[in-house]
C-alpha positions as a Markdown table, in Angstrom:
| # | Residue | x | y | z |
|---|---|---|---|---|
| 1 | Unk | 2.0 | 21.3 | -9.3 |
| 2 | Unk | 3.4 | 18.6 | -11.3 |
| 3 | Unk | 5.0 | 19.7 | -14.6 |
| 4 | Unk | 3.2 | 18.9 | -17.7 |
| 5 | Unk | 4.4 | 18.1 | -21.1 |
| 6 | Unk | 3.6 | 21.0 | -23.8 |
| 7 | Unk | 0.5 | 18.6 | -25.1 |
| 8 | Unk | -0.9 | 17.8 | -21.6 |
| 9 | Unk | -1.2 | 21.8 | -21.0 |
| 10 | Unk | -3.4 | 22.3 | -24.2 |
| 11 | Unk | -5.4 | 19.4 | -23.4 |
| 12 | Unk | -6.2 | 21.1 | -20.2 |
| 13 | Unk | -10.0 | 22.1 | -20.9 |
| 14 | Unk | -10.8 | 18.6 | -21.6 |
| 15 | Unk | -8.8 | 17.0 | -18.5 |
| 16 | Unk | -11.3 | 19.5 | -16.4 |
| 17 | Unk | -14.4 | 18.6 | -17.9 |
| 18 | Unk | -14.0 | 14.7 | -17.7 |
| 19 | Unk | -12.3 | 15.0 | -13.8 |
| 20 | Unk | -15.3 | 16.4 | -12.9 |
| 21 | Unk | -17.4 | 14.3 | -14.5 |
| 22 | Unk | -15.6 | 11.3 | -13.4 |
| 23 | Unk | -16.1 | 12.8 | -9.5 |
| 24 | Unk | -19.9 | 13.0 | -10.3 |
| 25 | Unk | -20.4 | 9.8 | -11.8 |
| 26 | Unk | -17.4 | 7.4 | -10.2 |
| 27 | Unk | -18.6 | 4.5 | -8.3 |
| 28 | Unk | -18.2 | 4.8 | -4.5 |
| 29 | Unk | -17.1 | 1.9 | -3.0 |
| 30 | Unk | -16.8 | 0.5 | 0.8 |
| 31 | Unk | -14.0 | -0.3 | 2.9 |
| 32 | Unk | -13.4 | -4.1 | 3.3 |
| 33 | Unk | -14.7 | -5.4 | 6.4 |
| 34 | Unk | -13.2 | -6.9 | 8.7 |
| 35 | Unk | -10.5 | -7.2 | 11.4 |
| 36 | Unk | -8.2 | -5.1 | 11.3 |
| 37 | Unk | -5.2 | -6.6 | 13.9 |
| 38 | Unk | -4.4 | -9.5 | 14.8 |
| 39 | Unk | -1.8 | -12.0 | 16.5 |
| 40 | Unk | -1.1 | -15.2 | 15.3 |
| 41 | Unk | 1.3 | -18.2 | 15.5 |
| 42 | Unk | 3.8 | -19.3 | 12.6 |
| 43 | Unk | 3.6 | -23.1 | 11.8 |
| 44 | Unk | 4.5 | -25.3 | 9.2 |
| 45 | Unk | 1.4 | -27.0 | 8.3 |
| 46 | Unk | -0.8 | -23.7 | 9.2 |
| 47 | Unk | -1.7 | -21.5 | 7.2 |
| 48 | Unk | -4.7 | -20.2 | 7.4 |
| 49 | Unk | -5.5 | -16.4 | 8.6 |
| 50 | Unk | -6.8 | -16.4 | 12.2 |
| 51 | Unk | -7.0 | -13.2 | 13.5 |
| 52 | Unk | -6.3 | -11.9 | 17.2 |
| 53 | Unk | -5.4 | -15.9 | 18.0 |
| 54 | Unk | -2.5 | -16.3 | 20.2 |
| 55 | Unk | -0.8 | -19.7 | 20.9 |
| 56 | Unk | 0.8 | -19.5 | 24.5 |
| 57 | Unk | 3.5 | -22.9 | 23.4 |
| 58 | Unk | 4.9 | -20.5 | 21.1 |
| 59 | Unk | 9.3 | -20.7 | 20.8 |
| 60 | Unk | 10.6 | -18.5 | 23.2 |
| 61 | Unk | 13.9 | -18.8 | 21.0 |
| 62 | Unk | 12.2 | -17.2 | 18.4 |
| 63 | Unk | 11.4 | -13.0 | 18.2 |
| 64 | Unk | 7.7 | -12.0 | 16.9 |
| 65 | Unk | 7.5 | -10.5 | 13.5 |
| 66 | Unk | 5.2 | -7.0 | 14.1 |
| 67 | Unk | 4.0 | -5.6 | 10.6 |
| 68 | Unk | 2.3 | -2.5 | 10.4 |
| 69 | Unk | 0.3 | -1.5 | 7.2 |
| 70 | Unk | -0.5 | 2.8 | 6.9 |
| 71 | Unk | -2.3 | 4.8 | 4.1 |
| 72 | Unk | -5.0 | 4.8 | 1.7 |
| 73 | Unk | -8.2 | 3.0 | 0.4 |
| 74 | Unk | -5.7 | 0.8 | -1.6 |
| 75 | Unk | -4.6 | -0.2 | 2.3 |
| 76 | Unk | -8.3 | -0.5 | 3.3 |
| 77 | Unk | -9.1 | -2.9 | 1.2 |
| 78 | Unk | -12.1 | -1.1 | -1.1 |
| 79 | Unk | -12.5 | -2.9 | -4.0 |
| 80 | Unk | -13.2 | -6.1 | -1.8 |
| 81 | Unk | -16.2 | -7.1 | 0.9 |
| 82 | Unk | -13.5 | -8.3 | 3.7 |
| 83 | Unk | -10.1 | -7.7 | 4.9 |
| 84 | Unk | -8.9 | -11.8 | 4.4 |
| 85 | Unk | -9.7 | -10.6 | 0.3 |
| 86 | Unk | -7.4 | -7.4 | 0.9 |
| 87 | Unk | -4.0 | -6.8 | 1.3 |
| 88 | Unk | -3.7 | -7.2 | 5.0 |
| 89 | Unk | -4.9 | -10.3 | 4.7 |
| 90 | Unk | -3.4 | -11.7 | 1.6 |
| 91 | Unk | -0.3 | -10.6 | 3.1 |
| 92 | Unk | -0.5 | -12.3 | 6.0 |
| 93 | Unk | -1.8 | -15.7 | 4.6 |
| 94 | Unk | 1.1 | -15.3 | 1.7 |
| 95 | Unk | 3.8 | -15.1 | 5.1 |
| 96 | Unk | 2.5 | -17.6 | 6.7 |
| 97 | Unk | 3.7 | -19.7 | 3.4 |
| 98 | Unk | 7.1 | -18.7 | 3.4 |
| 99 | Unk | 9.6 | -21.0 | 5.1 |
| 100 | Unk | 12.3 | -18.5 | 5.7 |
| 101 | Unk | 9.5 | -16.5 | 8.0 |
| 102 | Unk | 8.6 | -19.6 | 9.8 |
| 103 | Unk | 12.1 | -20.7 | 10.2 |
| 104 | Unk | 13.4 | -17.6 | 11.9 |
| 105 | Unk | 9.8 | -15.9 | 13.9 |
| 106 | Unk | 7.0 | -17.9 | 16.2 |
| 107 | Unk | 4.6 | -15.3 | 16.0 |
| 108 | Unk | 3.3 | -12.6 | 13.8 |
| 109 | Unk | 1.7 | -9.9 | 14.8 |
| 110 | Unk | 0.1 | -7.0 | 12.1 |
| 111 | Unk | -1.7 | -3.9 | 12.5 |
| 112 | Unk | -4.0 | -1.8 | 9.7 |
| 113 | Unk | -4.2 | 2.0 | 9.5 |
| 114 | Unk | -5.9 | 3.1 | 6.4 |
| 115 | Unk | -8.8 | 5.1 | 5.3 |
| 116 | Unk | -10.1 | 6.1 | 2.2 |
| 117 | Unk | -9.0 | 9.2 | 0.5 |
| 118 | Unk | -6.2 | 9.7 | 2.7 |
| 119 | Unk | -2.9 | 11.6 | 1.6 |
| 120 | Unk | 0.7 | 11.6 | 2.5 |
| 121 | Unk | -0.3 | 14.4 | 4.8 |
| 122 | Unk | -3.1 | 12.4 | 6.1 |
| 123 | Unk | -0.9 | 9.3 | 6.9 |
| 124 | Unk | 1.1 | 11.4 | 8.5 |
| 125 | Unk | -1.2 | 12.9 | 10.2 |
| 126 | Unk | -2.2 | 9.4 | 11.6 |
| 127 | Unk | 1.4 | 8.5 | 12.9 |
| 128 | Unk | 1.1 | 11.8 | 15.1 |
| 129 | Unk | -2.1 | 10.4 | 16.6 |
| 130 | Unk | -1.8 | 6.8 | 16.7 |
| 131 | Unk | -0.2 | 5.3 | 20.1 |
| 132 | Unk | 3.5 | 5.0 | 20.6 |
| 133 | Unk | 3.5 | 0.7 | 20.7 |
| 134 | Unk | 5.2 | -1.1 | 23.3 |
| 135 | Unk | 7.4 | -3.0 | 21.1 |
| 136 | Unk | 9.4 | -1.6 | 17.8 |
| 137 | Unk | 7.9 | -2.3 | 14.6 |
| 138 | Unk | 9.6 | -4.7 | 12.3 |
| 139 | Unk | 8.1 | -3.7 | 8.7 |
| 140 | Unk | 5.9 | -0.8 | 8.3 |
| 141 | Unk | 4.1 | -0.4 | 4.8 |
| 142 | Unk | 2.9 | 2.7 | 3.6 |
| 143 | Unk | 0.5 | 2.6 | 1.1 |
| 144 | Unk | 0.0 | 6.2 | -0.2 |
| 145 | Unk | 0.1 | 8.8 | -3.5 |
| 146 | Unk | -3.0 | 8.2 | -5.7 |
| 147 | Unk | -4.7 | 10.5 | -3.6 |
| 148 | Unk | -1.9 | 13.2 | -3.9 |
| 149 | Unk | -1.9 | 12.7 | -7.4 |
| 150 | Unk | -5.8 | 13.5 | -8.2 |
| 151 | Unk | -5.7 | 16.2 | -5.3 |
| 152 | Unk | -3.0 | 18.0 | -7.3 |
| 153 | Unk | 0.2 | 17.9 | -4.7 |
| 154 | Unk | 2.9 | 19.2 | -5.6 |
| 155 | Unk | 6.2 | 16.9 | -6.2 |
| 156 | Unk | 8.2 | 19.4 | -3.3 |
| 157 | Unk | 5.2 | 19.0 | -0.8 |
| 158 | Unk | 4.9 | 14.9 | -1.9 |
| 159 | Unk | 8.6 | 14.5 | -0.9 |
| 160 | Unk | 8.6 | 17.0 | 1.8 |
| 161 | Unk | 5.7 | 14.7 | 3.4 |
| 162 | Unk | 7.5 | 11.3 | 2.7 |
| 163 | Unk | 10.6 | 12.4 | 4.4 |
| 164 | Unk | 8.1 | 13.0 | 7.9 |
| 165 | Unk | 6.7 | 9.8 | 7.5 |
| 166 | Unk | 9.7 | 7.7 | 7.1 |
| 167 | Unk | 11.4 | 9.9 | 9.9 |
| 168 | Unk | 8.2 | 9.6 | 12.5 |
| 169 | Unk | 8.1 | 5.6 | 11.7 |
| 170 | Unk | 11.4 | 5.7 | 12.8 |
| 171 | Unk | 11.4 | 8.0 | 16.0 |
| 172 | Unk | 8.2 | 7.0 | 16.9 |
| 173 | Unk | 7.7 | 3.5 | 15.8 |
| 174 | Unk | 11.2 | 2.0 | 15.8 |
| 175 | Unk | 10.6 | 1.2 | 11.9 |
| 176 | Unk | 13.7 | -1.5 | 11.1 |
| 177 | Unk | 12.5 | -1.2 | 7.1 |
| 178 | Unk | 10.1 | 1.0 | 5.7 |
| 179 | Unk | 8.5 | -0.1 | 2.1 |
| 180 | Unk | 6.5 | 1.9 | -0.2 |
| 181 | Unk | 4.7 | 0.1 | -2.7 |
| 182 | Unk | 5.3 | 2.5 | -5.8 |
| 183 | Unk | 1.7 | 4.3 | -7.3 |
| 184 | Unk | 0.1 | 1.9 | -9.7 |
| 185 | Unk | -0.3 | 2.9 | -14.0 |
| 186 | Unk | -3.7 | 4.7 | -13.2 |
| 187 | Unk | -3.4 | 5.1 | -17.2 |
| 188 | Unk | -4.7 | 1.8 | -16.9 |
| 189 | Unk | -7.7 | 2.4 | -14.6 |
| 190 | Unk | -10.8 | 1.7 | -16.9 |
| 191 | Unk | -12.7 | 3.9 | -14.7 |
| 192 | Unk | -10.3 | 7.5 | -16.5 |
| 193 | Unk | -11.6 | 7.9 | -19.9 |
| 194 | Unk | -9.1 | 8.6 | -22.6 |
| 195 | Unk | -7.3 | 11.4 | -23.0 |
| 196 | Unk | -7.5 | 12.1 | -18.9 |
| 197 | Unk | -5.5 | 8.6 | -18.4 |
| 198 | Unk | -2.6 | 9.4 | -19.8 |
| 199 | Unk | -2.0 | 12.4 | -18.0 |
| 200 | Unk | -3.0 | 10.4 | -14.7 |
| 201 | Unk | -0.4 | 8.5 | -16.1 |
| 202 | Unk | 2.8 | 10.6 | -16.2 |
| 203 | Unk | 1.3 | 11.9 | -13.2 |
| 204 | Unk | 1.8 | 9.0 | -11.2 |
| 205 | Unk | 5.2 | 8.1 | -12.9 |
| 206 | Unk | 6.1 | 12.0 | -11.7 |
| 207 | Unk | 5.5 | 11.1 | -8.1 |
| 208 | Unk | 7.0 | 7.5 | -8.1 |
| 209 | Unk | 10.2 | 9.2 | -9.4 |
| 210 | Unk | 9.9 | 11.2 | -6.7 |
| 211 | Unk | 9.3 | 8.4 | -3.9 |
| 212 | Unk | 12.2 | 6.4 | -5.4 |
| 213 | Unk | 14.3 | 9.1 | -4.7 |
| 214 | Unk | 13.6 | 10.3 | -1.2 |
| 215 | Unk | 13.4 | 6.7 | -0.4 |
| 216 | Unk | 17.4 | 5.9 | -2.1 |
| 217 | Unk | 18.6 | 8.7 | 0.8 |
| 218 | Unk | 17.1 | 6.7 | 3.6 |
| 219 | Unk | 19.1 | 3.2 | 4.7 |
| 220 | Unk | 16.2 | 0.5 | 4.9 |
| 221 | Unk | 13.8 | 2.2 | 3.3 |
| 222 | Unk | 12.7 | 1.2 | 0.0 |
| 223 | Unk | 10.0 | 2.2 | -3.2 |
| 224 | Unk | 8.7 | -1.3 | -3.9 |
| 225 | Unk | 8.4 | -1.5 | -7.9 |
| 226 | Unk | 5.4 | -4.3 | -8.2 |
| 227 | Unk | 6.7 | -6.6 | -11.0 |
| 228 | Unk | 3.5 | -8.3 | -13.2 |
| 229 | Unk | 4.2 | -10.4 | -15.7 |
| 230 | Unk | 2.7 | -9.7 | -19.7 |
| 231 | Unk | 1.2 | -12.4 | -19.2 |
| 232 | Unk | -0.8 | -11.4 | -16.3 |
| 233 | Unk | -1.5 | -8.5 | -17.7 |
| 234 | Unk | -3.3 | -9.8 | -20.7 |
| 235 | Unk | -5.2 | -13.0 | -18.7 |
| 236 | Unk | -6.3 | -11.2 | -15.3 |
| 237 | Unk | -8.2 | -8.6 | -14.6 |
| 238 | Unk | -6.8 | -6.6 | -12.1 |
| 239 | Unk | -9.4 | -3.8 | -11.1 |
| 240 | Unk | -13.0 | -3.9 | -9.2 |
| 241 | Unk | -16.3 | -2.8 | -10.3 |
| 242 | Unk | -15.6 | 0.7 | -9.8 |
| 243 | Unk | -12.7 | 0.4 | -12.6 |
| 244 | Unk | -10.4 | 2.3 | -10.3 |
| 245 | Unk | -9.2 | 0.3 | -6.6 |
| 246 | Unk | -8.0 | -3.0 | -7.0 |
| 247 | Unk | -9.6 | -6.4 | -6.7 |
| 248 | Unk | -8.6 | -9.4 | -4.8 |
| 249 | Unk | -6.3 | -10.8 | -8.1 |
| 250 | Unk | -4.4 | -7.3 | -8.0 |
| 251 | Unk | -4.2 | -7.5 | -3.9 |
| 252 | Unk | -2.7 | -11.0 | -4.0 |
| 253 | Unk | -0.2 | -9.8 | -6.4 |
| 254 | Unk | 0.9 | -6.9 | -4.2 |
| 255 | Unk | 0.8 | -9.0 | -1.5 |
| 256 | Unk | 3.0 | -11.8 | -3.1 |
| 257 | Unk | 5.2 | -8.9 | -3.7 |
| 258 | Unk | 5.6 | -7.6 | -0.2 |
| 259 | Unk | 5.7 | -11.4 | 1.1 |
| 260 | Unk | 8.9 | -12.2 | -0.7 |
| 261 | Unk | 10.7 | -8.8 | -0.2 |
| 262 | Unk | 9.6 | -9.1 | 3.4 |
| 263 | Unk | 11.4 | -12.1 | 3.7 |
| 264 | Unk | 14.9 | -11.0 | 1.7 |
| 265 | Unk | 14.6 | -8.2 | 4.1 |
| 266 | Unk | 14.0 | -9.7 | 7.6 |
């Protein structure tokens, strides 16, 4: 369990009765549709998505960046209809911008491994079952820990769980970086009534605490903080119809994020 400040634990009775009010009543979403791989060329004056599109004039001078995306509905895109409105493909469109990627890769290649409701112990179960691939993967994303947070896991099994992954993405996957995008401020979710959000939200800065510091042990493997401006804050709206996953405006953000920090990285 994750420890609670003395007022948290006296609000307890009322944390109970609106969780399981919110489980009753919450709005279930889809998954985006969509693909959900695909292969495409890097070029200049191209950048729109096109998925499972392979150019055979592509540089043989230049390697093929291979991105691989892991976890939760927040990964699977709910909160939008397709995949190009989600983070995969956000991501990959927001690459394809990014002169430093063209300059040094003629080809990207991405992968997406998510479902809805899925833990750390999920995602790991996944990397047990998925395919060893033929070629290392350069970046692998892990998008995981609001599920771990509402399911109650402790901080020592939510570290424990994030050490397998990053080792098995390693050992299995030939990882070169490993990023976590941090939990988002579910105390901003209009979807948790008041006083149930702010426990969500010491909750989930409990557990990035935690995934920041498993992840400083590891070398090239890093808890991505998402910056937003107060600006954005106060003229976007950053959630979907359900009040809890994100919406395209939040996913571009994330996926601005992990465009740039892909690119220091690589």
């Amino acid at each position: 369990m994750i420890p609670l400040q003395p007022k948290h634990i006296a609000l307890a009775p009322v944390y109970l009765y609106q969780g399981l009010k919110l489980k009753k009543t919450a709005l279930r979403l889809p998954e985006a549709e969509g693909e959900r791989r695909g292969r495409l060329t890097l070029a200049a004056n191209d950048n729109a998505l096109e998925n499972s599109q392979v150019n055979d004039n592509a540089s043989p001078d230049k390697p093929t960046l291979n991105i691989m995306l892991l976890g939760d509905s927040s990964a699977a895109g709910v909160g939008v209809s397709s995949q190009q409105q989600a983070l995969a493909g956000q991501l990959i469109e927001q690459l394809q911008l990014l002169p430093q990627i063209q300059q040094k890769f003629s080809q990207l290649e991405w992968s997406l491994h998510a479902t809805s409701g899925h833990t750390s112990f999920d995602a790991l179960r996944r990397l047990y079952v998925l395919p060893t691939p033929s070629t290392p993967v350069d970046i692998m994303i892990v998008m995981i820990g609001v599920n771990d947070t509402t399911s109650n896991v402790s901080t020592t099994k939510w570290q424990q769980q994030l050490r397998e992954i990053i080792s098995l993405s390693k050992r299995k996957f030939g990882a070169k970086q490993v990023i976590f995008p941090c939990l988002p401020p579910m105390q901003n979710m209009p979807a948790i009534p008041s006083p149930l959000n702010k426990l969500m939200g010491q909750k989930t800065q409990i557990m990035n605490e935690k995934l920041i510091q498993v992840c400083e042990q590891y070398e090239k493997v890093l808890a991505l903080q998402i910056q937003v401006e107060d600006s954005e804050l106060k003229n976007q709206n950053f959630f979907a119809e359900d009040g809890f996953h994100p919406n395209s405006n939040a996913y571009l953000l994330l996926a601005k994020n992990l465009a740039n920090t892909i690119s220091e990285l690589v």
